[in-house]
C-alpha positions in Angstrom: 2.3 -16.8 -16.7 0.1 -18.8 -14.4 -0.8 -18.3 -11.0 -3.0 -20.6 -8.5 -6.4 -18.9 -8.6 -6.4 -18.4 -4.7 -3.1 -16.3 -4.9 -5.0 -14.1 -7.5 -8.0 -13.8 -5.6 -5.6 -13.4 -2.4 -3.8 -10.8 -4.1 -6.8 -9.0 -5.4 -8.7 -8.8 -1.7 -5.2 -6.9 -0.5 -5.6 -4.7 -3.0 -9.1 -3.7 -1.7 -8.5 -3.7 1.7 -5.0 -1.7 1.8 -6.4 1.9 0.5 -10.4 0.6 2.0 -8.4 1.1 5.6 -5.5 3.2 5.3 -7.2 6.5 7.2 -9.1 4.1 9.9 -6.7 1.7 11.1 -3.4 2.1 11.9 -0.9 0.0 10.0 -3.6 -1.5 8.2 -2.3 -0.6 4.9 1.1 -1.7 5.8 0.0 -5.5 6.8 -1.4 -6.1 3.4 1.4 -4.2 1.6 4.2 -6.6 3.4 1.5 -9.5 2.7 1.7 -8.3 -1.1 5.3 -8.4 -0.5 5.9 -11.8 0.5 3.8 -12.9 -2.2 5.7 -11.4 -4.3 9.4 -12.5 -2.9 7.7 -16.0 -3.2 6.9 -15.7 -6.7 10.1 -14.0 -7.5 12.1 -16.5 -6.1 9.8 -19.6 -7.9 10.3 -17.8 -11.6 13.4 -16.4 -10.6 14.9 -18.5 -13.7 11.7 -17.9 -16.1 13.0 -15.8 -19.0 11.0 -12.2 -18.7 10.2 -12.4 -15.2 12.4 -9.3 -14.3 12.3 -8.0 -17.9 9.8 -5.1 -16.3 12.1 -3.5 -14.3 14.5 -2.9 -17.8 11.6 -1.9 -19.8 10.3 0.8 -17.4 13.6 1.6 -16.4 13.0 5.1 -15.5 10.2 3.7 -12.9 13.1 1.5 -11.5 15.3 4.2 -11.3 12.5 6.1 -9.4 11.9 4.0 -6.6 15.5 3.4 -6.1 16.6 7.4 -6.1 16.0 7.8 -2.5 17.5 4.4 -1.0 20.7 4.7 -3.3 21.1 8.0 -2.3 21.0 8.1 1.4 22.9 5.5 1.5 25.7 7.2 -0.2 25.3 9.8 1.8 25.6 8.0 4.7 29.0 6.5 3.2 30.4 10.1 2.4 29.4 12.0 5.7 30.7 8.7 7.9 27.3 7.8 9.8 24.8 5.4 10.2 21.3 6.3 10.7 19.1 2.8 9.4 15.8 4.7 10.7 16.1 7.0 7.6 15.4 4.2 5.4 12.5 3.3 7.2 9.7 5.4 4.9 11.6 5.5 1.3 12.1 1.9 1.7 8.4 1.0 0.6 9.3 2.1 -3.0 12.1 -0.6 -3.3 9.8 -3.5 -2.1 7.2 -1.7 -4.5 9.4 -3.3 -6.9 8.7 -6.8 -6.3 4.7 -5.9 -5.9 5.0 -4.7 -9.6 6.5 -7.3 -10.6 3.8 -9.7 -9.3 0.9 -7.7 -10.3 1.6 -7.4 -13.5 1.4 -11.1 -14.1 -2.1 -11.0 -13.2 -5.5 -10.6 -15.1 -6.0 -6.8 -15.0 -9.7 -7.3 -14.4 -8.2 -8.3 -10.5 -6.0 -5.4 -10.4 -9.4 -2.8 -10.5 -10.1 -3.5 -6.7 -7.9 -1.1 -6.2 -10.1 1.6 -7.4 -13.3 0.3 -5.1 -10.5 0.1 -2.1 -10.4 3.7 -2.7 -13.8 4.0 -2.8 -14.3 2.2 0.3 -11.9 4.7 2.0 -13.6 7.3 1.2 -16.9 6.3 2.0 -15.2 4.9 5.4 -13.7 8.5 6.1 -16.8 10.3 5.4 -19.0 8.4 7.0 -16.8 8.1 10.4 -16.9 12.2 10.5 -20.8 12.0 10.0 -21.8 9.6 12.6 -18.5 9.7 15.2 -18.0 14.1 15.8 -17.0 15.4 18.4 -18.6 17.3 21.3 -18.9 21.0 19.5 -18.3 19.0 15.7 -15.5 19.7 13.6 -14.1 23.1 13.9 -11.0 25.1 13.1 -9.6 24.1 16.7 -10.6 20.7 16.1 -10.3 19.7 12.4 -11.0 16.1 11.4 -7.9 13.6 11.4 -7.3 10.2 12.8 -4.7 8.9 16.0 -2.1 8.7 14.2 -1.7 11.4 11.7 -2.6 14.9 12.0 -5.0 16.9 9.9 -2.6 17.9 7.1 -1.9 14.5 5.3 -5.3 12.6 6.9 -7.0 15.4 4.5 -4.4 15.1 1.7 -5.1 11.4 1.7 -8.8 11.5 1.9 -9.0 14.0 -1.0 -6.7 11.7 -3.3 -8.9 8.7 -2.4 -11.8 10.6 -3.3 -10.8 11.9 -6.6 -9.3 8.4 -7.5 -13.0 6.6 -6.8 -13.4 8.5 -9.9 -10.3 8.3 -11.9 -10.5 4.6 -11.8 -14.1 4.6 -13.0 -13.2 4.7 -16.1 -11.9 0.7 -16.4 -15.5 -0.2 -15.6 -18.5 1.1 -16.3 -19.0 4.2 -16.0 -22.8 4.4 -17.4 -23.5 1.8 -15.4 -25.9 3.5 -12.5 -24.7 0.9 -10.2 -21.2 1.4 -10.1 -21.2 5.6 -11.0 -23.6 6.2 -7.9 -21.2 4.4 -5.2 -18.2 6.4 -6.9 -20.1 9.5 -7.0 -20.6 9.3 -3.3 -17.1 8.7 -2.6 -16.1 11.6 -4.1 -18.4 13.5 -1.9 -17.2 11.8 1.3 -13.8 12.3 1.1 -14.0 15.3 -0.3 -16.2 16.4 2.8 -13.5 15.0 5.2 -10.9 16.7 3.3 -12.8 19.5 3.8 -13.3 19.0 7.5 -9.9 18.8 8.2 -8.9 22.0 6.9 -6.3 21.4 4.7 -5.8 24.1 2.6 -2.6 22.8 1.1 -3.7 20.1 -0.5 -7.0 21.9 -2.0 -4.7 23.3 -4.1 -4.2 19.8 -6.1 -8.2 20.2 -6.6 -8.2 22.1 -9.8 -5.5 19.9 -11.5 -7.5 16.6 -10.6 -10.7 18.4 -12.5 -8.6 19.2 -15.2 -7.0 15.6 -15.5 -10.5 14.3 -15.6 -11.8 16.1 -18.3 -9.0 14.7 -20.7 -9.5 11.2 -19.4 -13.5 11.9 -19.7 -13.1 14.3 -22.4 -15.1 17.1 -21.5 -13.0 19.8 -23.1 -14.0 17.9 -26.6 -17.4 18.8 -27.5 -19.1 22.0 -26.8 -22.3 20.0 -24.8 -19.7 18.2 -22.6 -17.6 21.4 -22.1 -20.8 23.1 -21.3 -22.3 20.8 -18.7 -19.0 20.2 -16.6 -18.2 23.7 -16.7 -22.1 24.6 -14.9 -21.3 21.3 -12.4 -17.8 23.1 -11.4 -18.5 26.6 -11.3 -22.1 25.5 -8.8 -19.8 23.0 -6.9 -16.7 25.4 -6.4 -18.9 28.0 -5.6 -20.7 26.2 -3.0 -17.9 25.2 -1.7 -15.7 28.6 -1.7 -19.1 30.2 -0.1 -18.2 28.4 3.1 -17.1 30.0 6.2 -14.6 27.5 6.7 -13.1 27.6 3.3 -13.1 31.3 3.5 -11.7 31.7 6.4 -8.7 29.2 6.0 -7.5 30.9 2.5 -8.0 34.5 4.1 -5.5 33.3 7.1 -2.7 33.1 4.1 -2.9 37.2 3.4 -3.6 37.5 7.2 -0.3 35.7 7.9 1.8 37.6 5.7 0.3 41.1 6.9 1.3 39.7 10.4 4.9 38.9 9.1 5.4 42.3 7.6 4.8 44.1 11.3 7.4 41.4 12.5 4.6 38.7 13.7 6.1 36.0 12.3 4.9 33.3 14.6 2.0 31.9 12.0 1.9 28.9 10.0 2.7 30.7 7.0 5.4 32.3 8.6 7.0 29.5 10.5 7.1 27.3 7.2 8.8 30.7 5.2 11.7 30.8 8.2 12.3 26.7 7.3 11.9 27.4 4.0 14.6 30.5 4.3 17.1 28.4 7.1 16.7 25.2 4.5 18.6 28.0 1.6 21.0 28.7 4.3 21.8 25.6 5.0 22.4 24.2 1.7 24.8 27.0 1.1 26.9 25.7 3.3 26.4 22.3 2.2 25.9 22.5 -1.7 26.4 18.5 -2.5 25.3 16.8 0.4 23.4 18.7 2.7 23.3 18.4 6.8 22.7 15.2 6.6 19.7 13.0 6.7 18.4 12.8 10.2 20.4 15.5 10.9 18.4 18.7 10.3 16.8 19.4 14.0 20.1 19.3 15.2 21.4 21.9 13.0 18.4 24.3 13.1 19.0 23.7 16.9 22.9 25.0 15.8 21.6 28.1 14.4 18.9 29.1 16.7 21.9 28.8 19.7 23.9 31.0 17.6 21.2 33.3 16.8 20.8 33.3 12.7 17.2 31.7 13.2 14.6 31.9 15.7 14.2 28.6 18.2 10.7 28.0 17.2 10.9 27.1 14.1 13.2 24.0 15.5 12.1 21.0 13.9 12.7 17.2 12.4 11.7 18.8 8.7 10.9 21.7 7.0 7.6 21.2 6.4 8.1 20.9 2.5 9.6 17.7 0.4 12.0 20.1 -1.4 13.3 22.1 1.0 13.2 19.3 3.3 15.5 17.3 0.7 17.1 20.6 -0.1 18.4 21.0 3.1 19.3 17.4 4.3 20.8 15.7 1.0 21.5 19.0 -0.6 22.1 18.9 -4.4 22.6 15.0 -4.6 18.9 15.0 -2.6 17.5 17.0 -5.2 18.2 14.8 -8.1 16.7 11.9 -6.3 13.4 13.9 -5.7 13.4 14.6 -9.2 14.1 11.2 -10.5 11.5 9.8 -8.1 9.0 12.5 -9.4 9.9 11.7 -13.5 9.9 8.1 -12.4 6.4 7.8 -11.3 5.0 10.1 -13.5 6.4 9.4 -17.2 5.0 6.0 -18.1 1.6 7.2 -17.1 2.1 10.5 -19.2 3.1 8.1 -22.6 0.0 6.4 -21.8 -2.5 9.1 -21.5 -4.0 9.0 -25.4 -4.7 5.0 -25.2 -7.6 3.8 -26.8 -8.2 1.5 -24.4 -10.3 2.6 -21.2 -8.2 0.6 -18.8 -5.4 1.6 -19.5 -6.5 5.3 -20.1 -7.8 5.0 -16.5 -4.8 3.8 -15.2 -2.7 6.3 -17.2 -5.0 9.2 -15.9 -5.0 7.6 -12.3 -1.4 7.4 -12.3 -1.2 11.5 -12.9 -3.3 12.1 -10.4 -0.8 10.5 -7.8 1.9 11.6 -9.2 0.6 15.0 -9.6 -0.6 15.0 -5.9 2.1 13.7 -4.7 4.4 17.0 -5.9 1.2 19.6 -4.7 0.9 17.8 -1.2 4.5 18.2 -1.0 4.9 22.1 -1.4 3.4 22.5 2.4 4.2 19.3 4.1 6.8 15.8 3.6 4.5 13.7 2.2 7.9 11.1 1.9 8.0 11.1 5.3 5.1 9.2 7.3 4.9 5.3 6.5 1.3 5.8 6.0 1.4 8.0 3.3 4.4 6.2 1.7 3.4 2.5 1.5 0.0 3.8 0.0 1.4 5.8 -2.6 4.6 2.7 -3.5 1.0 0.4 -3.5 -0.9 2.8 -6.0 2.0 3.4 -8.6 3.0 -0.4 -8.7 -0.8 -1.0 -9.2 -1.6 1.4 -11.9 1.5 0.5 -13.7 1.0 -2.6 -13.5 -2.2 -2.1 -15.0 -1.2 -0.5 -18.1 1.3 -3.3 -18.6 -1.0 -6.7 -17.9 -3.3 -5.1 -20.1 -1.4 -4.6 -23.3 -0.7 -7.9 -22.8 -4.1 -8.9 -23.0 -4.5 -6.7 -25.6 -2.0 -8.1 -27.6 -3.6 -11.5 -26.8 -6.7 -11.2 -28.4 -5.4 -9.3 -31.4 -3.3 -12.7 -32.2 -6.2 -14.7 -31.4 -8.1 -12.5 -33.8 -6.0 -10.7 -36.5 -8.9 -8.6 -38.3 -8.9 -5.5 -38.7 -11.4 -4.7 -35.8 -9.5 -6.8 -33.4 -6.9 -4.2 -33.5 -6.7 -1.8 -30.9 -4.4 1.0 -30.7 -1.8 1.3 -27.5 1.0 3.8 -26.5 4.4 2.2 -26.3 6.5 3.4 -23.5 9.8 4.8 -25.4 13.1 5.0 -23.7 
């Protein structure tokens, strides 16, 4: 399928720019998302009647189904317990319009789709470079870890760690001996990782070692005994710089701290306000097995049980400070299983694709899993589905990678029709349903 060289080259510019700004202006990445939207309805709508168009969204079904879960559900919720709360649609919403961005960008030459890997470069150089040159007056301590004006430190560091890692991720579909495009990736990693650092987020550190372990299957590292060798001597002297730290040792010995606290009755730390959500979340979904409090509802209820004593009034709040037990608690069993379809949705076609011959889409695949797998880590400690900011990036970067994977098989079968020898040939992974 065709499309008008300045709608390519429009597309591929918003692709840049929606990571590039996503921790420095607010809404930034939203105004190109909705710009990659109404591209998309446009096109849509044009080839509504060309035959394979929306053939995508049947043959990866289980993506489909992902994005929907959360929009399908609520609203049956909201159908069941008799109430109306349109604001609850607001973040999950991004993963249904996701659809129509996949279905655009898959159309495209794949070689346009890689700005999405330098627009996450860009962001993490951006970040990194902001907490160099803009601190503040006594630089970035515990009491004032690094975050933006409209997010606080938890998913401003989450997000800068993903964008760092996934400089390097995407790598692979260029270059990567290349001096000129390693070096800028290599210092992207840095920089976000430093913010991410700076802001203290202990949480999402935890996503760290899986992203070094998805690497070295994408790079192969664990394959020969040379490569094994030299990345394990660059982690062990990174993580042990970085684990020598005051700041890093001091936010992981707070965790045994807290708990010591808890079991003399001081239960008033971060730790052990998220374990008193995480306990009134069980209670609650006993009460309501299929479909929880409610959407929308849980402050009020936690408000409930404070009044009548079962938990204690400060741990009153809009979530619980978790995806699961936030989910647990507000859509109760029905909530669950559209976690865990959104989860297996954006996760499996990037898992069938992980052994590809082909570098693009190996990167893609590998990319994919490191969202996906973030996206489950981030959301042990905090609701990553929750701020817009965090949502419309991560509905953005699964439509991208997948699409990816799909425009270039295309290609791929292309030039093996073009050229039917032997060496043409190049082996791809199948998604299987």
């Amino acid at each position: 399928m065709i499309f008008a060289s300045s709608l390519v080259w429009l597309t591929s510019a918003l692709l840049f720019l929606a990571p590039a700004v996503n921790l420095m202006w607010r809404g930034g990445t939203g105004y190109c998302f909705f710009a990659l939207v109404a591209l998309a309805l446009g096109a849509a709508i044009v080839n509504r009647r060309m035959p394979g168009y929306f053939s995508a969204l049947r043959t990866y079904r289980w993506y489909t189904i992902g994005m929907l879960a959360f929009v399908v559900g609520i609203g049956a919720q909201q159908l069941a317990l008799g109430y109306w709360l349109p604001r609850e649609f607001d973040s999950v919403a991004r993963f249904v319009f996701a659809l129509l961005v996949f279905l655009l960008l898959r159309q495209l030459p794949s070689r346009n789709l890689r700005m999405i890997g330098w627009g996450c470069a860009a962001g993490a150089l951006a970040v990194g470079a902001w907490a160099i040159l803009n601190p503040p007056p006594g630089g970035w301590t515990d009491a004032n870890r690094l975050n933006n004006s409209y997010t606080n430190a938890i998913p401003f560091g989450d997000t800068a760690l993903l964008l760092a890692f996934l400089s390097v991720f995407t790598l692979g579909w260029d270059n990567p001996r290349d001096w000129r495009v390693l070096v800028p990736r290599v210092l992207a990693l840095v920089s976000g990782g430093y913010a991410s650092f700076l802001s203290g987020t202990r949480g999402g550190w935890l996503a760290v070692p899986v992203f070094v372990v998805l690497l070295g299957m994408q790079y192969h590292w664990f394959t020969r005994k040379k490569r094994l060798l030299v990345a394990t001597l660059v982690i062990v002297i990174g993580a042990g710089g970085v684990l020598s730290t005051e700041r890093v040792q001091k936010r992981f010995a707070e965790v045994p701290n807290d708990v010591s606290m808890m079991q003399k009755g001081e239960d008033f730390t971060a730790t052990g306000l998220r374990l008193q959500l995480w306990n009134a979340s069980r209670i609650i979904v006993e009460r309501h097995p299929v479909w929880g409090v409610g959407k929308g509802h849980l402050v009020n209820e936690l408000g409930a049980m404070a009044k009548r004593g079962e938990v204690k009034a400060e741990i009153v709040n809009e979530r619980a400070h978790s995806d699961f037990f936030s989910t647990l608690a507000e859509m109760g069993a029905v909530g669950v299983i559209c976690l865990l379809l959104f989860y297996y949705g954006m996760t499996v076609y990037f898992w069938r694709h992980r052994h590809a011959s082909d570098p693009a889409i190996r990167a893609a695949s590998y990319s994919g899993l490191a969202v996906a797998s973030s996206t489950v880590i981030f959301g042990l400690t905090i609701d990553v589905l929750v701020p817009v900011m965090v949502t419309v990036l991560l509905a953005l970067l699964v439509a991208t990678l997948l699409a990816m994977i799909d425009a270039r098989k295309r290609e791929l079968r292309s030039e093996t029709r073009a050229d039917p020898t032997p060496a043409a040939v190049v082996r791809e992974t199948q998604p299987r349903d």
